[in-house]
N, C-alpha and C positions, 0 to 999 in steps of 0.2 A: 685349660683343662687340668683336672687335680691328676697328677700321679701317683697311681695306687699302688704299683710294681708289678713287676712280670707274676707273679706266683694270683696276683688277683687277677690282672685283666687275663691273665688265662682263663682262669675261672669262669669269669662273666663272657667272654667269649665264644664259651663251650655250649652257651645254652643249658645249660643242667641245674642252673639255678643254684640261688648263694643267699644264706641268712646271716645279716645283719643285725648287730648290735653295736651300743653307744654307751662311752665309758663319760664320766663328769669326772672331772678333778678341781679340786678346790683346796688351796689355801689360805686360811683366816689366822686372826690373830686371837687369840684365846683371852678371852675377857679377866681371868685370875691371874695368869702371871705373864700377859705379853708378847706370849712367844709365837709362832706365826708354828701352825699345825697342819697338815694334811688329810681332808677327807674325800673318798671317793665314793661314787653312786654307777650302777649300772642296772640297764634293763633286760638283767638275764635271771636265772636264779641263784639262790646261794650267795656264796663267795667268790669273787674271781680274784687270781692271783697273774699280773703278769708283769714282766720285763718294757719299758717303755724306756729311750732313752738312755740304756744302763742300769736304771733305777729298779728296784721291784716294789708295782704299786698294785696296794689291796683296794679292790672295788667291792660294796655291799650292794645286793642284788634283793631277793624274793620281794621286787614291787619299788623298791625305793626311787628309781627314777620310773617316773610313768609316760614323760612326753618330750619330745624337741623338736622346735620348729626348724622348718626346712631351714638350710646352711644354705646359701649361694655363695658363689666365690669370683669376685668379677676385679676387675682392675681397675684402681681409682683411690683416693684418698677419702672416700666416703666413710664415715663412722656406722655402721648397721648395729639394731638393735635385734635380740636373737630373744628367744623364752624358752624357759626350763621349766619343767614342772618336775617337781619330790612329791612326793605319798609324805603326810601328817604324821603318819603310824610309826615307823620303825624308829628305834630310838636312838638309832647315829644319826639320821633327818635331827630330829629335837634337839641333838646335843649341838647340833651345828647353829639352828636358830638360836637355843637358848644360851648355849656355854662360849659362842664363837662372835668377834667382829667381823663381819665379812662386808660391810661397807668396803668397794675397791678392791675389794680382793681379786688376786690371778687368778683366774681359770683356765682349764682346756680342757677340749671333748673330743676324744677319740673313738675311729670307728672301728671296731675287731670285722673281720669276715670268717663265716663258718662254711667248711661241706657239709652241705644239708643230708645228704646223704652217712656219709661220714663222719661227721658233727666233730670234727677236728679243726681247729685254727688254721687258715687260709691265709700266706703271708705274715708279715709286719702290722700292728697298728697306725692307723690313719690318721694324723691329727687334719678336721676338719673345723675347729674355731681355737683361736687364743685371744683371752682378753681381759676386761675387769666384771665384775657384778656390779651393777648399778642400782638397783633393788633388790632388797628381797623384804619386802612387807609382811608382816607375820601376822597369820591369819587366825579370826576367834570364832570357833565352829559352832553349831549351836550344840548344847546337850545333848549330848548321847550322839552326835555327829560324825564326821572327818572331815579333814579337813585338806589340802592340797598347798605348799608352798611354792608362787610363784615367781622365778628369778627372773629377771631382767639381765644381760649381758651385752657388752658395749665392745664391740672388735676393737684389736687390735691399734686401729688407726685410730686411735684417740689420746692413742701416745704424741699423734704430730701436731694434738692441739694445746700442750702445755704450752705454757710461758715461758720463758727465762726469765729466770731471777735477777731485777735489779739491782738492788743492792746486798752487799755481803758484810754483814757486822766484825768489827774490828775484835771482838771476841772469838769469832769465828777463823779469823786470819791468823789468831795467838795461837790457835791449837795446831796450823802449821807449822811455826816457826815464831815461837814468844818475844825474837826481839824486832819481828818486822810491822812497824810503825806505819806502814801504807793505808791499813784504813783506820788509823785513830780517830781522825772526825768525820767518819763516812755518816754517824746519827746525825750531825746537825748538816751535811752537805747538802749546800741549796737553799741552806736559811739563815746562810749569816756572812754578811758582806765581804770579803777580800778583795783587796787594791793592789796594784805591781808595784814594786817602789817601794812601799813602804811599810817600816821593819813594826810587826806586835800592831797591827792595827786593824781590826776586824767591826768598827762602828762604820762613821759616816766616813766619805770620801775627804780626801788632804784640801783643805783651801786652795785655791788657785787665784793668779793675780789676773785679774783683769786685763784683756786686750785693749790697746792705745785706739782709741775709738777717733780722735779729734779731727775733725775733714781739714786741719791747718795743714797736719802734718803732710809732708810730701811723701809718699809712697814712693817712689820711683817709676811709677805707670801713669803713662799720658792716656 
């Protein structure tokens, strides 16, 4: 069960009811100069400004996120696939498709709680997904249209499906420490012969003399 903290399950305890919203954070790497940028989206209006982790992150609102598929949260190594929808229109949406790589990129989606009443922030924000974008297909509306960008996101647990890296290039080892010699021939390891014994020789194996084959001899076994 997620823990929301005392200041919400009060809240939702009370019966009096509690309005939610959902914060999207994204960062991509900026197609001009590389650098890995931060945009946010929310389904409220305006601007929202808030403290998450230390940090103070700006969320654009009036329509820009328009939908998110229910979150479950269950215990397993299972990779889940989640969807986002953005609104076409605003044009931090655009600049994200157009100006931004977000193949892979981090995400997280936070939930705020409001008194409905009150319409004041209820608690801490919630983080309810961490993960990567696995899609985001950019879409060609027709004429005079709109259009809807749909995200694909890939939890968290898709981190336990990488690899490990086999080999590490001997160039890679210099920039530890340039004078360690350890993987000097890690490129050709595996495609070129070495024998024990014998000094500078990476061809064919050393000649060997043939065993005394002759049934004259006496072995010393009856």
């Amino acid at each position: 069960m997620r823990d929301y903290g005392t200041a919400i399950e009060t809240q939702i305890a009370s019966l009096s009811g509690v309005m939610v919203r959902s914060l999207v954070w994204i960062a991509a790497k900026n197609r001009d100069t590389g650098e890995t940028e931060n945009a946010g989206f929310w389904n409220g209006l305006d601007e929202l400004t808030i403290t998450i982790g230390g940090v103070s992150r700006t969320y654009t609102g009036a329509g820009a996120l328009l939908s998110l598929s229910p979150i479950t949260g269950t215990i397993g190594l299972q990779v889940r696939m989640h969807q986002i929808s953005l609104s076409g229109i605003p044009p931090e949406v655009l600049e994200l498709v157009h100006g931004y790589d977000a193949r892979l990129a981090p995400i997280e989606v936070h939930q705020i709680h409001y008194d409905p009443v009150k319409g004041v922030v209820i608690g801490d924000p919630v983080r309810i997904l961490k993960g990567w974008i696995d899609e985001m297909p950019v879409p060609r509306p027709q004429e005079g249209g709109t259009a809807t960008i749909d995200l694909t996101v890939a939890s968290a647990a898709r981190a336990l499906t990488q690899t490990l890296t086999t080999k590490k290039s001997d160039e890679m080892q210099r920039r530890i420490s340039s004078t360690d010699k350890g993987r000097e021939y890690s490129s050709i390891s595996g495609a070129v012969g070495v024998f024990w014994n014998v000094l500078n020789k990476r061809a064919a194996p050393p000649a060997t003399t043939p065993a005394n084959v002759n049934p004259s001899v006496n072995s010393g076994f009856r």
